[in-house]
NUKOLDO-622236 format. One record per residue (C-alpha): residue number from 1; y, z, x. Coordinates in steps of 0.25 Angstrom, whole numbers. Each point is the difference from the previous one (the first is absolute). Layout:
ATOM  drenvex  north     up   east
ATOM      NUM      Y      Z      X
...
This chain:
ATOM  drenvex  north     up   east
ATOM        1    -75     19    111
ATOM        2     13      9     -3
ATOM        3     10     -4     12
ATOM        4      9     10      5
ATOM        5     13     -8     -2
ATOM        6     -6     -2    -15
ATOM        7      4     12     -6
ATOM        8      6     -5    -13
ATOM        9    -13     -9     -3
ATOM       10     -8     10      2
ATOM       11      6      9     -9
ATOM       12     -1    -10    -12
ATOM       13    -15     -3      5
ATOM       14     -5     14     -2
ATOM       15      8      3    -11
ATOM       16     -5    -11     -7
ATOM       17    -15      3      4
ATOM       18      1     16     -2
ATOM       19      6     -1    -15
ATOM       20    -10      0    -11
ATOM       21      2      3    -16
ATOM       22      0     16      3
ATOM       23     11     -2     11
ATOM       24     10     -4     -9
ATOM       25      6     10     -7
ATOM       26      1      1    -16
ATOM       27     15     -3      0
ATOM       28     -2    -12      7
ATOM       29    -11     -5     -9
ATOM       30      9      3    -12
ATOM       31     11     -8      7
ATOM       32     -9    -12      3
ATOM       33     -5     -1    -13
ATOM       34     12     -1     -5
ATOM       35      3    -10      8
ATOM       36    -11     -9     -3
ATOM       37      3      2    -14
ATOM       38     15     -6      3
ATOM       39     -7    -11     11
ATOM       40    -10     -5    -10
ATOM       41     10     -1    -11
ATOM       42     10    -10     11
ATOM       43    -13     -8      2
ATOM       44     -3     -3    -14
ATOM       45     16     -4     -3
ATOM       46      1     -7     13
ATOM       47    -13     -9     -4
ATOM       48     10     -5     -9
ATOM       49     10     -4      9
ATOM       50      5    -14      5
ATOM       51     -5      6     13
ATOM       52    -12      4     -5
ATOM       53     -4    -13     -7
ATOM       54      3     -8     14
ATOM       55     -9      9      7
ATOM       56    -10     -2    -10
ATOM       57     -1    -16      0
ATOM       58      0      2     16
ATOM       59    -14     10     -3
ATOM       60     -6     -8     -9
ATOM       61      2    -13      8
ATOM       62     -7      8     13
ATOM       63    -10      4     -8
ATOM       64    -10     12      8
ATOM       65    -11      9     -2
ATOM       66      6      8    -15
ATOM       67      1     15      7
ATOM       68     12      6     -7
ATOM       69      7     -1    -13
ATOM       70     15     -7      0
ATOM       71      6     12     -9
ATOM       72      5     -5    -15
ATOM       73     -9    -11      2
ATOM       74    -14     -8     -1
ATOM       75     -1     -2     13
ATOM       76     -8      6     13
ATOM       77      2     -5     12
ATOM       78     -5      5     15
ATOM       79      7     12      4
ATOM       80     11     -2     10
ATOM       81      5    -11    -12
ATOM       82     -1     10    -11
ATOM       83      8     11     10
ATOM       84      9    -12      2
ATOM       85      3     -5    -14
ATOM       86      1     17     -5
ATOM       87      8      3     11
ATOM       88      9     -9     -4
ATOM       89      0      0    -14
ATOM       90      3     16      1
ATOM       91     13     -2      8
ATOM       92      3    -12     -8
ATOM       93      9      7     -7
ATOM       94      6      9      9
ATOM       95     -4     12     -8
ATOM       96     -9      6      9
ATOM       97      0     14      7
ATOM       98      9      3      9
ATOM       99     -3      8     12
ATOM      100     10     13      6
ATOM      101      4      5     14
ATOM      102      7     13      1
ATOM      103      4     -6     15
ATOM      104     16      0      0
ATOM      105     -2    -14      9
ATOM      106     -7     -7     -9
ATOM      107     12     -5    -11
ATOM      108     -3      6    -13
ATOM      109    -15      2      4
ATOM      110     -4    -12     -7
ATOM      111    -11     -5     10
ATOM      112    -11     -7     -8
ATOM      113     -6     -4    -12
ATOM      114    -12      8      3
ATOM      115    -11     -1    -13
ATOM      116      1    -15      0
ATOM      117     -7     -6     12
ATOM      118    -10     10      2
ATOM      119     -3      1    -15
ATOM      120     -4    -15      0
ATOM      121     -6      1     13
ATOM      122    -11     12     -5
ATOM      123     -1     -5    -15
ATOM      124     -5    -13      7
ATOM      125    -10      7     10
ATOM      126     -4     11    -10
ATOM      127     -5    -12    -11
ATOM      128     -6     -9     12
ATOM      129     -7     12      5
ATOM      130     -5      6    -13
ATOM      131      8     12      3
ATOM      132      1     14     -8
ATOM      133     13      5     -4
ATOM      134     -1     11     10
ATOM      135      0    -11     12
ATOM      136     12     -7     -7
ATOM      137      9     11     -3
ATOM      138     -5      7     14
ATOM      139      5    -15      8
ATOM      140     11     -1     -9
ATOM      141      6     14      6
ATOM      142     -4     -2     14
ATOM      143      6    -16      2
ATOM      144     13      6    -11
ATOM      145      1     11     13
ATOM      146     -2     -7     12
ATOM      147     12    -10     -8
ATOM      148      9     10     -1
ATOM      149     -2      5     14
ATOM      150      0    -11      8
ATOM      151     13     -4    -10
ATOM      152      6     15      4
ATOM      153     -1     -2     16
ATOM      154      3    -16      1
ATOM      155     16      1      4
ATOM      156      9     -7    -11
ATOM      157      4    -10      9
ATOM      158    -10     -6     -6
ATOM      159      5     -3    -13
ATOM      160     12      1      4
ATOM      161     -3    -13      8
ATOM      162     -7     -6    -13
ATOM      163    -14      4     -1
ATOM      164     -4      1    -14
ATOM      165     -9     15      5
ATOM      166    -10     -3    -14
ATOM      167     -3    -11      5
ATOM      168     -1      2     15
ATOM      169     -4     17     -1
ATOM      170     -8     -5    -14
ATOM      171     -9     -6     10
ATOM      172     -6     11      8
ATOM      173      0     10    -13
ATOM      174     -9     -9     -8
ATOM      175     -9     -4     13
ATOM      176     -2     15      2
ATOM      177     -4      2    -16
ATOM      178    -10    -13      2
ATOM      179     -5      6     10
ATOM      180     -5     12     -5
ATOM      181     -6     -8    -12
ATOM      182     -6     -8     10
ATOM      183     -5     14      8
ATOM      184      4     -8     13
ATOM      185     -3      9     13
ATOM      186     10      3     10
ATOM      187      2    -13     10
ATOM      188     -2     -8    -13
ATOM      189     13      9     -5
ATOM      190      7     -4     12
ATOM      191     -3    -15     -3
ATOM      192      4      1    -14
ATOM      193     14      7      5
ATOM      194      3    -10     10
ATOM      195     -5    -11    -10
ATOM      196      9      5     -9
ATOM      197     12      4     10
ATOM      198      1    -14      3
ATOM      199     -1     -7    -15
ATOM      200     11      8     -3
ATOM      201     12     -8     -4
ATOM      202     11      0    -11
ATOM      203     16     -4      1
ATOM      204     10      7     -8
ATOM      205      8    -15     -1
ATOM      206    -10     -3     -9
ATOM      207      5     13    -10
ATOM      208      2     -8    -14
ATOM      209    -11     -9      0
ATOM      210    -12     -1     -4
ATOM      211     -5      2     15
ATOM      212      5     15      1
ATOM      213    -12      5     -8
ATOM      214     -8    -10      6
ATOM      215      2      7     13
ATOM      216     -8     13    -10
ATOM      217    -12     -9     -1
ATOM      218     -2     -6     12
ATOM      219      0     15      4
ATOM      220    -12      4     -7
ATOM      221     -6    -13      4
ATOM      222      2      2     14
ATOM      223     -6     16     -1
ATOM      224    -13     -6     -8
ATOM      225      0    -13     10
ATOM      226      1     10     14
ATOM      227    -10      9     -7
ATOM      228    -12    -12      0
ATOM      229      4     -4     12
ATOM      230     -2     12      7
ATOM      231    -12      4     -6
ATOM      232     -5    -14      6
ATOM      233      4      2     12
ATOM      234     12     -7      3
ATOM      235      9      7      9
ATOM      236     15      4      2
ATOM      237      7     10     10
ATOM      238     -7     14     -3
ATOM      239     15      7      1
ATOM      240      8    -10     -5
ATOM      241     11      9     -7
ATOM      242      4      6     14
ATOM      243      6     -7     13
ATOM      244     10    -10      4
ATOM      245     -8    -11     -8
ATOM      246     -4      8    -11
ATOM      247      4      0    -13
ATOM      248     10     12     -1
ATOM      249      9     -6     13
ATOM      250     -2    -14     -4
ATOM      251      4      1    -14
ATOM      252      9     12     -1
ATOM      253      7      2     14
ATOM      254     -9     13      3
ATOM      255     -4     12    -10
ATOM      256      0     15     -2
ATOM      257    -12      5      4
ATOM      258      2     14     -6
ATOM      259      1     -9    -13
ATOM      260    -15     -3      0
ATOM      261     -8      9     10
ATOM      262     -5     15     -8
ATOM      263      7     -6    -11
ATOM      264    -11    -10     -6
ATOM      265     -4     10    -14
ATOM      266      8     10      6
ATOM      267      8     -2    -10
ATOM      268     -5     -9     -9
ATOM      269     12    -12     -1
ATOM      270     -3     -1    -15
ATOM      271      2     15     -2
ATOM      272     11      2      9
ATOM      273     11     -7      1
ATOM      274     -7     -6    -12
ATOM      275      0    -13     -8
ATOM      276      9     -6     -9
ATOM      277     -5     -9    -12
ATOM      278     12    -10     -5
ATOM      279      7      1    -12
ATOM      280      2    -14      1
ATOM      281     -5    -12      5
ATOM      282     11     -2     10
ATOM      283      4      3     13
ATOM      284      0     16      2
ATOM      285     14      0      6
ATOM      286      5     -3    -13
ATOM      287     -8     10     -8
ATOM      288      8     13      0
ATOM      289     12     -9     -5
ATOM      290     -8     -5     -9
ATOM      291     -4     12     -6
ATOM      292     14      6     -1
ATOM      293      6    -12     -7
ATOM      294    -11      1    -10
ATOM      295      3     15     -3
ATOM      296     15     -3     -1
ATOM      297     -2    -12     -9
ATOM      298     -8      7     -8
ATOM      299      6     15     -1
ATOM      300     12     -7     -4
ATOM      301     -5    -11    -10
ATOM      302     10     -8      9
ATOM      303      2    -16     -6
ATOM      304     -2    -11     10
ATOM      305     10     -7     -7
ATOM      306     11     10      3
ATOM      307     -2      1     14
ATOM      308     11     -5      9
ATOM      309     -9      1     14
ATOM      310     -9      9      6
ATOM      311      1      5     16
ATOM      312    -11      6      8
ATOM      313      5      5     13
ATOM      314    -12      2     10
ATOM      315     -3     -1     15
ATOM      316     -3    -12      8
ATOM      317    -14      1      1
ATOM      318     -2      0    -14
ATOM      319      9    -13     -2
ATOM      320     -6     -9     12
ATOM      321    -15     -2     -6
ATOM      322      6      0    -16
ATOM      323      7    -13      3
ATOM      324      0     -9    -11
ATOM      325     14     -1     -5
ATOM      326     -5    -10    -10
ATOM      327    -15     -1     -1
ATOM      328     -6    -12     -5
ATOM      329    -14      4     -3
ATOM      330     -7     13     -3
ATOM      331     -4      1     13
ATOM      332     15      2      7
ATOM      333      2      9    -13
ATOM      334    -10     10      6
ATOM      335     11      1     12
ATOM      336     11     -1     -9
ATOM      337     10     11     -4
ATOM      338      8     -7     -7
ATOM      339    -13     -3     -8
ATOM      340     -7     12     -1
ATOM      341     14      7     -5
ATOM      342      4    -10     -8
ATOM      343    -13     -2     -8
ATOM      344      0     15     -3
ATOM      345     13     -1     -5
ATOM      346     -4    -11    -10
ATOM      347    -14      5     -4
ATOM      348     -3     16      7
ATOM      349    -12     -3      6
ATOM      350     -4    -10     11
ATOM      351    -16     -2     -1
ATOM      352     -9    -13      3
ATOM      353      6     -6    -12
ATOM      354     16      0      5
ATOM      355     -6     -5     14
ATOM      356     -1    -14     -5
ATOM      357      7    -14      5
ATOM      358      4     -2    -14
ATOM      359      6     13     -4
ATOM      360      7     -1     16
ATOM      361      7    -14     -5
ATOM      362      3      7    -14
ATOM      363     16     -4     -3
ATOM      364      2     16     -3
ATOM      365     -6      3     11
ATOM      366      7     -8     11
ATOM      367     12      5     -6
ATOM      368     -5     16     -1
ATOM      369     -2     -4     16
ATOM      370     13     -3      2
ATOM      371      5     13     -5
ATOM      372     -9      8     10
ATOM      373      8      3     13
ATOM      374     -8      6     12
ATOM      375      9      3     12
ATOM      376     -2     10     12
ATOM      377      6     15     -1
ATOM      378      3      4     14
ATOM      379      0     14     -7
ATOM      380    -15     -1     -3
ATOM      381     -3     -8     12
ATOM      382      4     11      8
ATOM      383     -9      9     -8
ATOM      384    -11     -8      7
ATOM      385    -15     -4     -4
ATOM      386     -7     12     -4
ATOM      387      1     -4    -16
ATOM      388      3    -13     -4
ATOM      389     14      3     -6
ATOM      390      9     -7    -10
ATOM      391     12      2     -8
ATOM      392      0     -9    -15
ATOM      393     13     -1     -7
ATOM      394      0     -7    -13
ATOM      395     14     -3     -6
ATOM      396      2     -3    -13
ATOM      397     11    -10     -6
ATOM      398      9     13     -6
ATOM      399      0      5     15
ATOM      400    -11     10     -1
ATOM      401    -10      3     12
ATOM      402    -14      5     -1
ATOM      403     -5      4     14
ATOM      404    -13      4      6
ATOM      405     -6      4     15
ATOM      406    -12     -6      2
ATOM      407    -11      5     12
ATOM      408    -12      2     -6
ATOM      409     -9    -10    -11
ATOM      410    -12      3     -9
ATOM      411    -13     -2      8
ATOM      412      4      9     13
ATOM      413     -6     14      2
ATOM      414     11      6     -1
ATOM      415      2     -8    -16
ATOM      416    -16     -3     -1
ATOM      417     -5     -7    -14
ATOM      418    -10      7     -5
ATOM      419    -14     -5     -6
ATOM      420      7     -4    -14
ATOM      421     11     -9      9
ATOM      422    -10     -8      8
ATOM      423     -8     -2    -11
ATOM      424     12     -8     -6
ATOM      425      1     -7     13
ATOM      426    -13     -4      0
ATOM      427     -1     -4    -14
ATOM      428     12    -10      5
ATOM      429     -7     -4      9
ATOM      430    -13     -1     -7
ATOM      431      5     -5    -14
ATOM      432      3    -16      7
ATOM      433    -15     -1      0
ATOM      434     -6     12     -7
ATOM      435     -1      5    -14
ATOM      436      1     17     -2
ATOM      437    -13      2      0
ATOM      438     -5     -7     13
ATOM      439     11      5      7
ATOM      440      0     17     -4
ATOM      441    -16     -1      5
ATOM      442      4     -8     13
ATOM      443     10     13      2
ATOM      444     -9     11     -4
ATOM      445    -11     -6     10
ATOM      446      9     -2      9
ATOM      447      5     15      1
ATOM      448    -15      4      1
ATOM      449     -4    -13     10
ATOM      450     -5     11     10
ATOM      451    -11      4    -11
ATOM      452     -5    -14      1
ATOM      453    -15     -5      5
ATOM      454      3    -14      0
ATOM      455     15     -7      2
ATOM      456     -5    -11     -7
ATOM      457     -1      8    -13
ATOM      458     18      1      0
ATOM      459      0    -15      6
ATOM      460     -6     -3    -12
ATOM      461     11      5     -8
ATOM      462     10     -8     10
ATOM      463     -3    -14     -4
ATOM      464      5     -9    -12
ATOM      465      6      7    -13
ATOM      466    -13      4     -8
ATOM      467     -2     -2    -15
């Protein structure tokens, strides 16, 4: 069926069909496991959401065949609602991975959010389907992949423009993992991908609101639904990422081929350039200010009370999507320096317990945002956007200035948490529905899911809190 004008397609489509469990390397096993373990944990915390509770009425009321568990909840559901409600419980938050680019073009090489939609998407299939943990981690790797690829070759016109690329590119990554759970054959593959290629959808306007992580889930459920679909024989365009009408010219102006053809596994995008898993549940943009503010504050045991303002000097791209000046719910704090920094001042840390609506309308928190000055420094803008730099000065009432550069934050490769930290994270996470003990043997299966005979015996971990 392979076209000659099709090349781009076809690459995913044999990539797709050719990669099993032995085909993915150790690394990359280890790096997806890890991931899962930081996925899941944003699930069960999202469940808890306002978000998460709308979506959850809006299941119940639909009703459906009860395929897949709602994570951190009693409820199942058919698949493409549970990929739905998890994938947008775990970017509820804006706590998830992050993934990288080492393409200069691509500014700061933030591209997707790449665990979330195809997480969601394979969590979903893999319970539906009675599915091992070998077939789970093994889709997870391939739809995490062809993400990241598709995210790499795409021109950044595109979300320059205003796509929001998890939801749009989360799309065709979770409807390429569904896929393989599903064991979909080659023109039922090219269904699923132009299924998928034209549910995609997502608008950064809607950055602040409940709907941006929305975007997340109905990316999973789009890869789950294109996935059926297919295997029942509804069709779609068999090269539909290629083309004046195809995906990449239609939604990103063109792309660059050398981006995605030989490079799909070769490297691995989870390996190299690598993952980053947030320190906080903000906008990454922020982050390696965030983490040089809360070093400064706490090397120098500095007193909120005594500080006269603090300045961030950093580049425009880094300003334009942290734009709330004032935020007026947790929300706008996730794309908030003026929140991020100031909180850190107040209390040095900035976890799911800060990001709340009635810590952001705290009196000494409006007023520690006023102190917080972010303003662009042509210096570091001329520096460009290989690191997300920043300069923080902190001066004090008596005239002294404590200053820090800021280019990398806790999570990246370069600064990666280890073990021990993520297991914080997810005890974070984990601890709103949780108690210790459900939550340590949810992480231990979790970095063994690939020893696992049946999904369901982790799914069974994944519900309500256990006595």
């Amino acid at each position: 069926m392979a076209k000659p004008e099709s090349a781009l397609t076809d690459a995913i489509v044999q990539f797709v069909l050719a990669t099993d469990h032995d085909g993915v390397p150790e690394d990359v096993k280890n790096i997806s496991r890890r991931c899962c373990v930081d996925g899941i944990g944003l699930m069960v915390a999202g469940s808890t959401e306002a978000s998460g509770r709308i979506l959850q009425k809006y299941a119940r009321e639909l009703g459906g065949e009860p395929e897949a568990q709602v994570v951190g909840t009693d409820m199942t559901v058919p698949a493409s609602l549970a990929a739905l409600l998890n994938g947008t419980a775990a970017h509820a938050m804006d706590y998830d991975d992050t993934q990288l680019s080492s393409y200069p073009d691509r500014v700061y090489g933030l591209l997707t959010h790449p665990t979330t939609p195809v997480l969601a998407a394979s969590l979903a299939m893999a319970e539906a389907m009675g599915s091992t943990g070998q077939e789970l981690l093994t889709a997870f790797a391939v739809g995490f992949e062809v993400e990241c690829k598709v995210a790499e070759a795409i021109k950044p016109d595109h979300y320059v423009k205003g796509f929001h690329s998890t939801g749009t590119i989360g799309a065709i990554g979770a409807a390429a993992a569904a896929a393989k759970l599903l064991g979909l054959e080659e023109r039922e593959l090219r269904m699923c991908l132009g299924i998928a290629c034209s549910e995609s959808a997502g608008l950064r306007a809607n950055f602040g609101t409940m709907t941006k992580p929305f975007h997340a889930g109905r990316a999973a459920e789009n890869g789950v639904v294109a996935a059926r679909l297919a295997a029942g024989g509804f069709t779609a365009d068999p090269g539909v990422l290629d083309g004046r009408w195809g995906f990449f010219q239609i939604m990103g102006g063109g792309c660059d081929p050398d981006h995605l053809l030989g490079k799909l596994g070769s490297p691995w995008s989870a390996v190299d350039p690598g993952v980053s898993i947030k320190p906080y549940p903000s906008g990454s943009l922020g982050h390696p200010a965030m983490d040089a503010m809360r070093d400064l504050v706490i090397e120098k045991d500095i007193d909120p009370k005594k500080v006269k303002k603090v300045r961030f000097g950093t580049t425009s791209k880094v300003l334009e999507p942290l734009r709330y000046a004032e935020p007026q719910n947790e929300l706008e704090a996730k794309f908030s320096l003026q929140f991020g920094l100031g909180i850190l001042l107040l209390e040095r840390k900035a976890g799911i317990h800060q990001y709340r609506d009635e810590v952001v309308s705290r009196p000494d928190v409006r007023e520690a945002m006023k102190k917080v000055e972010p303003y662009k420094d042509e210096e570091i803008e001329k520096q460009g956007y290989a690191l997300i730099r920043g300069k923080i000065s902190i001066e004090m009432e008596d005239g002294t200035v404590h200053e820090r550069m800021s280019e990398l934050s806790r999570g990246t490769p370069q600064r990666p948490m280890d073990r021990e930290e993520l297991y914080e994270k997810f005890k974070e996470c984990c601890g709103l529905v949780y108690g210790e003990k459900q939550i340590a043997q949810i992480e231990r299966l979790l970095y063994k899911v690939d020893t696992i005979e049946n999904i369901h015996s982790l799914i069974e971990l994944l519900g309500p809190a256990q006595g």
